[in-house]
Rosetta silent file (secondary structure, phi, psi, omega in degrees, C-alpha in Angstrom):
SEQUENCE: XXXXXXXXXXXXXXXXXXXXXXXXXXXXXXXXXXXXXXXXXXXXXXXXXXXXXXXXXXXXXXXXXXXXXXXXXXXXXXXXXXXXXXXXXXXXXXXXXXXXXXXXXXXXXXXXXXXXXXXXXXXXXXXXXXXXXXXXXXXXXXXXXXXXXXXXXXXXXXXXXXXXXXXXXXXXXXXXXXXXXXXXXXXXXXXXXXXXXXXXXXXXXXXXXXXXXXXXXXXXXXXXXXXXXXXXXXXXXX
SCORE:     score description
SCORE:     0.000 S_00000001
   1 L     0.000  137.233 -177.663  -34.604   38.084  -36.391 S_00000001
   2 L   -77.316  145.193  179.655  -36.246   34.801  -36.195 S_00000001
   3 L  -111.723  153.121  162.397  -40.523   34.455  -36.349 S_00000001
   4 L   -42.324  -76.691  176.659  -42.749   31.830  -35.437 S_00000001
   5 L   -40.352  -13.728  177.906  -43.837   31.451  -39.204 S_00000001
   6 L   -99.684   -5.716  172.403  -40.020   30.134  -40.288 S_00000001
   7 L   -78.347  140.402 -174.295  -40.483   27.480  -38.027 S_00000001
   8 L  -128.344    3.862  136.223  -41.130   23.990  -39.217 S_00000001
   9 L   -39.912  129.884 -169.065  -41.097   22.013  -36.031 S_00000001
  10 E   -71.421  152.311  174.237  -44.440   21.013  -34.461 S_00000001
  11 E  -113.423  122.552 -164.236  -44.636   22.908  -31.279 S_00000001
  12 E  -123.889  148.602 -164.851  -46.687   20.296  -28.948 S_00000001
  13 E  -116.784  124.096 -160.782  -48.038   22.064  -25.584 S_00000001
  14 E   -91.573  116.298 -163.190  -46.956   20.216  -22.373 S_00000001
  15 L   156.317  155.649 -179.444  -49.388   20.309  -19.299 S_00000001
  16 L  -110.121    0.692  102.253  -52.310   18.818  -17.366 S_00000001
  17 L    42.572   60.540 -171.698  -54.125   21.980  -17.284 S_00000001
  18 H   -45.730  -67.557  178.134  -57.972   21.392  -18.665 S_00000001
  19 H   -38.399  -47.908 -162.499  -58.402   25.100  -18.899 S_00000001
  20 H   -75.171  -61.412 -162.254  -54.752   26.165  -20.360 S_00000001
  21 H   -58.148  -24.940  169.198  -55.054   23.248  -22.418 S_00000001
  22 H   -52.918  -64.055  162.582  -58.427   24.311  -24.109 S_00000001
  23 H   -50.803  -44.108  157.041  -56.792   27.701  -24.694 S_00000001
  24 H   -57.721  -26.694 -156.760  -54.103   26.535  -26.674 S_00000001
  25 H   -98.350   15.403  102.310  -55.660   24.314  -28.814 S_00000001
  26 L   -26.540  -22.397  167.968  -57.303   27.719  -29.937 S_00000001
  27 L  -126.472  123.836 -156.603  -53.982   28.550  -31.240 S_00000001
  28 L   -26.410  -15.220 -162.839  -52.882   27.530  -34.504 S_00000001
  29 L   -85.149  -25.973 -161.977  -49.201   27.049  -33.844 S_00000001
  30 E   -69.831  136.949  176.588  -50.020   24.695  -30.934 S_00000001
  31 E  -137.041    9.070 -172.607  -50.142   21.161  -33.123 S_00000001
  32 E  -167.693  179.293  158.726  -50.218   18.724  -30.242 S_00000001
  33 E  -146.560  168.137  141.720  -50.149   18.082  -26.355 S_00000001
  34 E   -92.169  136.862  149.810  -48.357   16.383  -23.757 S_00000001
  35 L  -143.532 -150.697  165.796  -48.518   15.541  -20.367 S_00000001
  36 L   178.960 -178.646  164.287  -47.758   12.728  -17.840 S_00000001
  37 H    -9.262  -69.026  179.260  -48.044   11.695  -14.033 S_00000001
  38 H   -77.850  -23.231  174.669  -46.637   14.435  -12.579 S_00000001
  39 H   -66.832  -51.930  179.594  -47.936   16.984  -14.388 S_00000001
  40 H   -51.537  -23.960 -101.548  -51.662   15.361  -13.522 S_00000001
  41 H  -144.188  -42.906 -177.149  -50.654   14.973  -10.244 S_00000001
  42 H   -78.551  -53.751 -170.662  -49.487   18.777   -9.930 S_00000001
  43 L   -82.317  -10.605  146.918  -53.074   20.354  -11.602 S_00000001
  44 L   104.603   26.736  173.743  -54.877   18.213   -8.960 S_00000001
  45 L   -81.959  118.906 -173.231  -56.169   15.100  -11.132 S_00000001
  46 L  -119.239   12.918 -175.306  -57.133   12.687   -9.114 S_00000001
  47 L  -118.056   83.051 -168.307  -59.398   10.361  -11.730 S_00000001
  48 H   -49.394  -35.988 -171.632  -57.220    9.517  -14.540 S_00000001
  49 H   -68.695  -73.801  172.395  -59.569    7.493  -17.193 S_00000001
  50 H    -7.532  -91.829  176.766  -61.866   11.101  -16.245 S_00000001
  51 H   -38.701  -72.135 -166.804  -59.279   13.709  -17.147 S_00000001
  52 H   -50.798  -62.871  162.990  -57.897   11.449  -20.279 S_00000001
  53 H   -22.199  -63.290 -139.322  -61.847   10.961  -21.899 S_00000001
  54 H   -94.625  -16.253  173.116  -62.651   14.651  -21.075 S_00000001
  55 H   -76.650  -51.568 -169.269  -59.329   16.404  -22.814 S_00000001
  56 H   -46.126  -40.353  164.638  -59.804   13.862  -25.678 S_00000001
  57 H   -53.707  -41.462  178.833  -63.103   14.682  -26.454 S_00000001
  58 H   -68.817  -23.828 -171.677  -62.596   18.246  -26.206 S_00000001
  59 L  -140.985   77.962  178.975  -59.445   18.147  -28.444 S_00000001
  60 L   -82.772  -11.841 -169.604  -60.331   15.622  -31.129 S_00000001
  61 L  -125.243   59.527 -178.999  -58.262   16.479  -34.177 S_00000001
  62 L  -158.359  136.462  169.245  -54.756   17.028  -32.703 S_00000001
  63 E   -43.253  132.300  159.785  -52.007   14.308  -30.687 S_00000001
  64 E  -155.885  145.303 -174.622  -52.124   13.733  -27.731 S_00000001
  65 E  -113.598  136.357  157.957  -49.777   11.591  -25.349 S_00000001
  66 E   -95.517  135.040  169.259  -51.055    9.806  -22.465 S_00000001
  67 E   -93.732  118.978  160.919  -48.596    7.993  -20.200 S_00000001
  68 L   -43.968  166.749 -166.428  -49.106    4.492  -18.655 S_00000001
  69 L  -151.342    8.327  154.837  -48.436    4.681  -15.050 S_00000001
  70 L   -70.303  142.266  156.095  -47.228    0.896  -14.092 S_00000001
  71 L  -101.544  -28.196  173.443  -43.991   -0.438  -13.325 S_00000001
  72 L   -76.247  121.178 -162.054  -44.581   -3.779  -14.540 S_00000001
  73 H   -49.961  -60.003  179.625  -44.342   -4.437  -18.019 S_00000001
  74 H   -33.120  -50.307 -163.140  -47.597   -6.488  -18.130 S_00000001
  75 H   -80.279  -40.435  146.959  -49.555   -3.953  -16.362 S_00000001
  76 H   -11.083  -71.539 -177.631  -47.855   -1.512  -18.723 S_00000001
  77 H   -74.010  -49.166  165.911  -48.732   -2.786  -21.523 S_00000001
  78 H   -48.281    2.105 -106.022  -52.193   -3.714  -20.435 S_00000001
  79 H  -163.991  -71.141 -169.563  -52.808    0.226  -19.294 S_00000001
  80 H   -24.531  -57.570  179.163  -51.360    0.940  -22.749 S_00000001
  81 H   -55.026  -49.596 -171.887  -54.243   -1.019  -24.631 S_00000001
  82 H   -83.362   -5.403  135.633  -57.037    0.411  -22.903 S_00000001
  83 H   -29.679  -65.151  168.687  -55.734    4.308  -23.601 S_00000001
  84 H   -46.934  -38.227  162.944  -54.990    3.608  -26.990 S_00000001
  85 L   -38.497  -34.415 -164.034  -58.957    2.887  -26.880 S_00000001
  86 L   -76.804  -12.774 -158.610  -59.380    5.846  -26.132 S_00000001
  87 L   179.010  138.622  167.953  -59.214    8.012  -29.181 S_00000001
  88 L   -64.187  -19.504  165.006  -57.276    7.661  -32.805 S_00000001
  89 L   -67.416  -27.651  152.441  -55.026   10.663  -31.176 S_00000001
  90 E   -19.073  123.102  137.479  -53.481    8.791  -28.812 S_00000001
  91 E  -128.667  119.383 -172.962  -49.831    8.315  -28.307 S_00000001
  92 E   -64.369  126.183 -177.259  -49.598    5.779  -25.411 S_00000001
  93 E   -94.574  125.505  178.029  -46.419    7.187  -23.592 S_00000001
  94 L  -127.865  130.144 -177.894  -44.006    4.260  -22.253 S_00000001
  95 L   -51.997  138.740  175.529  -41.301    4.747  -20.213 S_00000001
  96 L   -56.101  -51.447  177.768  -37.986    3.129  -21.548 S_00000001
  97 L   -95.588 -170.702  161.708  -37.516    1.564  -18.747 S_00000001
  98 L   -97.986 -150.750 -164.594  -39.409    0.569  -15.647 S_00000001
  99 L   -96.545  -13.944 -177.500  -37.924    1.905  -12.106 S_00000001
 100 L  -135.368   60.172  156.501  -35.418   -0.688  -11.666 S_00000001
 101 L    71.943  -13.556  178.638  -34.016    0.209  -14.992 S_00000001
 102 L   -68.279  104.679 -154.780  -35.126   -2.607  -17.183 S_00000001
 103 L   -39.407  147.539 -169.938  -35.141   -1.948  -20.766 S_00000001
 104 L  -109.976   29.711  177.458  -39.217   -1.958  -22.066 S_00000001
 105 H   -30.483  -60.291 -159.783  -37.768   -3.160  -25.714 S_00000001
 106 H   -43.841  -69.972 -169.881  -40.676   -6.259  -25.735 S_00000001
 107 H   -32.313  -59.090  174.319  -43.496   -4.181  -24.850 S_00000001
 108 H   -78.476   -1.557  174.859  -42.837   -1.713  -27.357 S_00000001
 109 H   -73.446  -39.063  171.297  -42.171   -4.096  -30.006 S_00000001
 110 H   -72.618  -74.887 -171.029  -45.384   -5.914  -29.129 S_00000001
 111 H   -47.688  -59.783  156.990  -47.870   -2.742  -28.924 S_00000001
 112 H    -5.679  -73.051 -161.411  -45.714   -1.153  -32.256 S_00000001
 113 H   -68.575  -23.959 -167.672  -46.153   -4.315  -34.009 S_00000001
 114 H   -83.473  -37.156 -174.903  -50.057   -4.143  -33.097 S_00000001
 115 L   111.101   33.041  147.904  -50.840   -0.014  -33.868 S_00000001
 116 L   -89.098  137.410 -155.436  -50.637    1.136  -31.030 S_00000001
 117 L   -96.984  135.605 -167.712  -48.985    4.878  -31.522 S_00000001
 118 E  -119.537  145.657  156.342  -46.176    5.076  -28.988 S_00000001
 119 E  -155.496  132.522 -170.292  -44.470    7.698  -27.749 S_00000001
 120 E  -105.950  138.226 -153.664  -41.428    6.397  -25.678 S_00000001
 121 E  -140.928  155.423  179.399  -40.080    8.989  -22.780 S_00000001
 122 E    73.837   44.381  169.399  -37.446    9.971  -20.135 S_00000001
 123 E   -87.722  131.951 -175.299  -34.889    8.858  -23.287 S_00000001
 124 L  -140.863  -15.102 -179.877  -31.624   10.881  -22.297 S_00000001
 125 L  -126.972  164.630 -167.193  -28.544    9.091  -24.105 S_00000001
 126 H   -79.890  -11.866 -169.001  -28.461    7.676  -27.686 S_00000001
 127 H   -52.038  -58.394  151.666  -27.522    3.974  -26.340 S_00000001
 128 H   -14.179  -52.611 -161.457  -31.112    4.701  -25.341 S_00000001
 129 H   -77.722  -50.224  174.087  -32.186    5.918  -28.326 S_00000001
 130 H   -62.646  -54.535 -178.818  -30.569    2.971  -30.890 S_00000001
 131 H   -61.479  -55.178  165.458  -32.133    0.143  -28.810 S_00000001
 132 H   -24.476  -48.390 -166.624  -35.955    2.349  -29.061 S_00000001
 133 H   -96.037  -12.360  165.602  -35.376    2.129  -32.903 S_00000001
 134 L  -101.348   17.035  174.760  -34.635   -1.334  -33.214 S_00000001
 135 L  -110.900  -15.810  176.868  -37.336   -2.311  -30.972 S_00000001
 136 L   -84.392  123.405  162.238  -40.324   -0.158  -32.856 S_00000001
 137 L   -44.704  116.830 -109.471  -41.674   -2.252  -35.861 S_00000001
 138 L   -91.116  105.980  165.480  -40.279   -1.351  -38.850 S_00000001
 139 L   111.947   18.217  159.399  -43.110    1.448  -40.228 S_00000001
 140 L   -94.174  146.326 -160.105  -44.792    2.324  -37.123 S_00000001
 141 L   -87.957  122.108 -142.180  -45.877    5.527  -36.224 S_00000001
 142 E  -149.149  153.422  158.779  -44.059    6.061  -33.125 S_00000001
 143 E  -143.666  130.739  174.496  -42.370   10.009  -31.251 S_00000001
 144 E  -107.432   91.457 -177.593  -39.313    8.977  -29.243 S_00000001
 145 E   -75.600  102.848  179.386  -39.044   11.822  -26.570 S_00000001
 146 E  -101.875  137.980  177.698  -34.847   12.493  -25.537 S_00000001
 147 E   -98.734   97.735  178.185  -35.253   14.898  -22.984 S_00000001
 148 L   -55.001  -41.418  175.515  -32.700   17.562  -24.077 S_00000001
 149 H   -71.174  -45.012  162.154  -33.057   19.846  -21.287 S_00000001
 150 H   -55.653   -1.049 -167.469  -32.080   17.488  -18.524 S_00000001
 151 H  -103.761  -27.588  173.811  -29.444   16.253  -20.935 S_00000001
 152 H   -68.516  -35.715 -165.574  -28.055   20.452  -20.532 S_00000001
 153 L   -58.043   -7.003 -174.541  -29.014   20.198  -17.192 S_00000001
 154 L  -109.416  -12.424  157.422  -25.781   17.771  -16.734 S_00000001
 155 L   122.319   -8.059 -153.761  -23.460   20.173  -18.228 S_00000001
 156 L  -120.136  127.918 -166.977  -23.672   18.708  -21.669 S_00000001
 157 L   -50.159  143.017  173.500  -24.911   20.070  -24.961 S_00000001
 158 L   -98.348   18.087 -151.646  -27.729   18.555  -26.170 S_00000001
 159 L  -100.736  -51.525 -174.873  -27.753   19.787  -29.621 S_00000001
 160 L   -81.780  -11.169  145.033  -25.153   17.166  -31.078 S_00000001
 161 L  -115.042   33.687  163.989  -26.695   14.248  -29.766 S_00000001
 162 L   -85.981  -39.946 -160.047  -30.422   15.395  -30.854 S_00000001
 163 H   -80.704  -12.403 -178.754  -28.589   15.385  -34.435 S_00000001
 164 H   -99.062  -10.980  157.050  -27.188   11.633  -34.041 S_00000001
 165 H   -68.114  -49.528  154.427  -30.231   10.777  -32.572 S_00000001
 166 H    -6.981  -72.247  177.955  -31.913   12.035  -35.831 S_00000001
 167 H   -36.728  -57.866 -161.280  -29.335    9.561  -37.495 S_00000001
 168 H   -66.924  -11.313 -178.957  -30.339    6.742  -35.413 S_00000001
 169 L  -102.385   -2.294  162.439  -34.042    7.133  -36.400 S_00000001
 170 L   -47.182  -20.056  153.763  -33.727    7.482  -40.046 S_00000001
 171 L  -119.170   51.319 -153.483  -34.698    3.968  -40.727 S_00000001
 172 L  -155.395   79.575 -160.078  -37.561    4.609  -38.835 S_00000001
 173 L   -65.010  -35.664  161.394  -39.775    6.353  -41.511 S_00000001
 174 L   -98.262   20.309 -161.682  -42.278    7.055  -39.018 S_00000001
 175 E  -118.903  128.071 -179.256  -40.742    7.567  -36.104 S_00000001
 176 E  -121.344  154.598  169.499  -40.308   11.090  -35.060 S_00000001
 177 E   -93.499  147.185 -161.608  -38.068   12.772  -32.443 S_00000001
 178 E  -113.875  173.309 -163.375  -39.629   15.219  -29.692 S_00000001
 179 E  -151.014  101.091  172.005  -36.629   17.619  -28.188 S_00000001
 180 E   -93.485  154.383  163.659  -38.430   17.222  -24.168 S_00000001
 181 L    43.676   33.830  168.623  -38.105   19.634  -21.246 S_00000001
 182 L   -48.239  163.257  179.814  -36.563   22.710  -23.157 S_00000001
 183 L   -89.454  -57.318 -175.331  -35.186   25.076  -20.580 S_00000001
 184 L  -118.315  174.304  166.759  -35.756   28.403  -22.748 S_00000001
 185 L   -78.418  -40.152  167.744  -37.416   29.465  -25.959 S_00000001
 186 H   -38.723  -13.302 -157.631  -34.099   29.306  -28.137 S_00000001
 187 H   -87.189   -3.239 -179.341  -33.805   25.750  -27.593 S_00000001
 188 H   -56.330  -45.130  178.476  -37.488   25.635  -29.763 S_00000001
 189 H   -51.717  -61.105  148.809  -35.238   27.209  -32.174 S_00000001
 190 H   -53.941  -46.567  162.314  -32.224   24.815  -31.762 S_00000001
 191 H   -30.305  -57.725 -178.514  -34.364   22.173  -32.265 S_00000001
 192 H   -76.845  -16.985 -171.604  -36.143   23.294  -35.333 S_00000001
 193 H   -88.038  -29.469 -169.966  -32.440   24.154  -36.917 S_00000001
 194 H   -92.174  -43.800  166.861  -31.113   20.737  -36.459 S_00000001
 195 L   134.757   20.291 -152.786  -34.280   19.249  -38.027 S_00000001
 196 L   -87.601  126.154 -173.456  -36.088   17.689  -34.859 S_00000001
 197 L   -41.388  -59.999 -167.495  -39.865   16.801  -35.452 S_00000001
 198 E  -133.880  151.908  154.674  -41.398   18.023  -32.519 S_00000001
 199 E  -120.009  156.988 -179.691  -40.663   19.879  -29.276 S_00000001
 200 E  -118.449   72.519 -141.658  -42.659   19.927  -26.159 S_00000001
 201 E   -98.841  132.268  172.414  -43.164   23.512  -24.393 S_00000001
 202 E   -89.852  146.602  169.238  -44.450   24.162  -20.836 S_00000001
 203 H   -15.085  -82.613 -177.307  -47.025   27.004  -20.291 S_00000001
 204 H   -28.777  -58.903  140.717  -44.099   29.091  -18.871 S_00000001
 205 H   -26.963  -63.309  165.069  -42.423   28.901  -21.854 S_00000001
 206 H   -38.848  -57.583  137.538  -45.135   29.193  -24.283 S_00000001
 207 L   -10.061  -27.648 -170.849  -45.956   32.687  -22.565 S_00000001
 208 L   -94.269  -26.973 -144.489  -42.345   34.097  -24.184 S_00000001
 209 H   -63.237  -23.003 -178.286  -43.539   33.138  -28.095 S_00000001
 210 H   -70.805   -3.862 -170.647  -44.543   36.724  -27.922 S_00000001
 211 H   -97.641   10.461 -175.914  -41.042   38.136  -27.689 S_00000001
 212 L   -90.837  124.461 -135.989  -40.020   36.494  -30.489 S_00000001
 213 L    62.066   36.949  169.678  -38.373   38.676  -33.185 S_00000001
 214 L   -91.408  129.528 -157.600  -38.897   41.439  -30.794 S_00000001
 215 L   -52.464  152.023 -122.702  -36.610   44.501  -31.527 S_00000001
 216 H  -104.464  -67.353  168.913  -33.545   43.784  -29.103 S_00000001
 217 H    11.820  -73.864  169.680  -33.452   48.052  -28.257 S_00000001
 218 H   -43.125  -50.329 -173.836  -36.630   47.769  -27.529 S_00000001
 219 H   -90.570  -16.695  163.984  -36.683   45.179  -25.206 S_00000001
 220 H   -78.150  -29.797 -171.354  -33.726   46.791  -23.082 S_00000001
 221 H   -80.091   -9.506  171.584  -35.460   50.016  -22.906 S_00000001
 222 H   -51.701  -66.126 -169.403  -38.552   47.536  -21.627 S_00000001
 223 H   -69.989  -39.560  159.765  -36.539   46.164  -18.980 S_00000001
 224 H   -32.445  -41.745 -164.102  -34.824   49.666  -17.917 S_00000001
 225 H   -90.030  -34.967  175.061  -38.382   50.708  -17.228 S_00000001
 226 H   -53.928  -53.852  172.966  -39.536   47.608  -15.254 S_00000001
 227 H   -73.835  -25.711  156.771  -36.688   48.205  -13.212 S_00000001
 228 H   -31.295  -85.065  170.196  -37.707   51.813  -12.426 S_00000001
 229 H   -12.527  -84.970 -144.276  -41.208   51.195  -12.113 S_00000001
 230 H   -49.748  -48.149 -160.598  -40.286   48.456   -9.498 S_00000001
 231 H   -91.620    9.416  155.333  -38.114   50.807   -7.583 S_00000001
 232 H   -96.197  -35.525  165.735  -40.793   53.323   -7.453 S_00000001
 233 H   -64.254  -55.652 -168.687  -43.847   51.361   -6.484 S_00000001
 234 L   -99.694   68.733  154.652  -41.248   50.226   -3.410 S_00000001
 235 L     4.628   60.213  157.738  -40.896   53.985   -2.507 S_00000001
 236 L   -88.876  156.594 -154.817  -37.310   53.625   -1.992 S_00000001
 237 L  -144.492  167.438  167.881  -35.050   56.513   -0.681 S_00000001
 238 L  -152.644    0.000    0.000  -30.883   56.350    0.017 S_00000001
C-alpha cells in the first residue's frame, strides 16, 4: 500500500483561504501554495496587494504563486514586477496566453531573463508546453503548471503527456513541472510515479491524505456502517 513518506513530489496546497492556508503550512508535507483570481475571488478577497503582503509574511520560508490579473501584456508584466517585490517566495503566475489567445512568449522571456520566478499556468497541450521552454531563459528558475485534470476532464489521459512534457523541459535545468487541478488523490500518486516536480491539491483533496494506505477491508466495513448509520438517523421503515 502506498504512504505519504514514499512520495517524492512536492505537494503544494492550492487555495485563497488565510485560515486553511495557515493550517497547512503547519504541516510538514505541505511544501508550497497556490492560488489565483478565482480562488481569491471565491474566499471573499476583495484587496489583492492586502491578502498577497499578509499570506507572505505569515508564510515566509515556503513558495508561493501569485497570479497577475491583466490581459495586456504590458500591464502583465508590469503587475508581475511589483509582486515579485513582494517576497523572495514569489512565483509570479502568468497566464500563457492573454484572453484572446495570444501567446505571452516575450513577457516571459523578458521577466525570466531578469529573475523574476515564474510560474506559467492554464498550460493544457505540449505545443503549449515546447514554446514555454524555449521562451524561459536558459537557467531560470521557473514551475510550468499543465493542468492535468482538465486535460482528463476531455476524455484524455493525462499521464502520457505529463511524461513528454517532462521531456520537453529537460533542458530546462530549473524549470519544474506542477501536475494542476488533480481530480482525486491517486493522480498525486500518478504524478509522483512519472517523476513530476510538484502537484497542486485543493483543500478537498488534501482532507483524503488520511486514507492513504488505509486497509482496503477496513474501509468497506467503514462505508457499510455509514450507510446504516445514515439509514437509521432517517428513521426509515418499508
Amino acid at each position: 500500500m502506498p504512504t505519504i513518506s514514499d512520495l517524492k513530489i512536492k505537494i503544494f496546497a492550492d487555495g485563497a483561504d488565510y485560515e486553511s492556508m495557515i493550517a497547512l503550512y503547519a504541516q510538514p508535507h505541505i511544501k508550497g501554495f497556490t492560488t489565483n483570481p478565482t480562488l481569491m475571488r471565491k474566499a471573499g478577497i476583495t484587496d489583492y496587494e492586502s491578502f498577497g503582503k499578509r499570506i507572505l509574511a505569515a508564510i515566509p520560508d515556503r513558495p508561493i504563486s501569485l497570479e497577475v490579473f491583466a490581459d495586456d501584456f504590458e500591464n502583465m508584466e508590469r503587475q508581475a514586477r511589483i509582486i515579485a517585490a513582494w517576497g523572495g517566495q514569489v512565483n509570479v503566475k502568468i497566464p500563457v496566453t492573454n484572453t484572446k489567445g495570444e501567446f505571452s512568449g516575450k513577457i516571459i522571456s523578458r521577466l525570466s531573463r531578469d529573475g523574476v520566478r515564474l510560474n506559467i499556468t492554464a498550460l493544457l497541450s505540449l505545443d503549449q508546453v515546447k514554446r514555454v521552454a524555449d521562451a524561459l531563459h536558459p537557467g531560470a528558475s521557473a514551475i510550468v503548471s499543465v493542468f492535468a485534470g482538465r486535460v482528463a476532464d476531455t476524455g484524455v489521459d493525462p499521464v502520457p503527456l505529463m511524461s513528454e512534457a517532462l521531456e520537453l523541459l529537460k533542458p530546462n535545468p530549473n524549470a519544474e513541472l506542477l501536475w494542476a487541478s488533480p481530480r482525486e488523490l491517486l493522480n498525486i500518486f500518478q504524478a509522483d510515479a512519472i517523476g513530476t516536480h510538484i502537484v497542486t491539491v485543493t483543500s478537498d483533496i488534501l482532507k483524503k491524505l488520511g486514507t492513504v494506505g488505509y486497509d482496503l477491508d477496513a474501509f468497506s466495513l467503514d462505508t457499510v456502517k455509514m450507510f446504516y448509520n445514515d439509514a437509521v438517523a432517517s428513521q426509515y421503515s418499508i
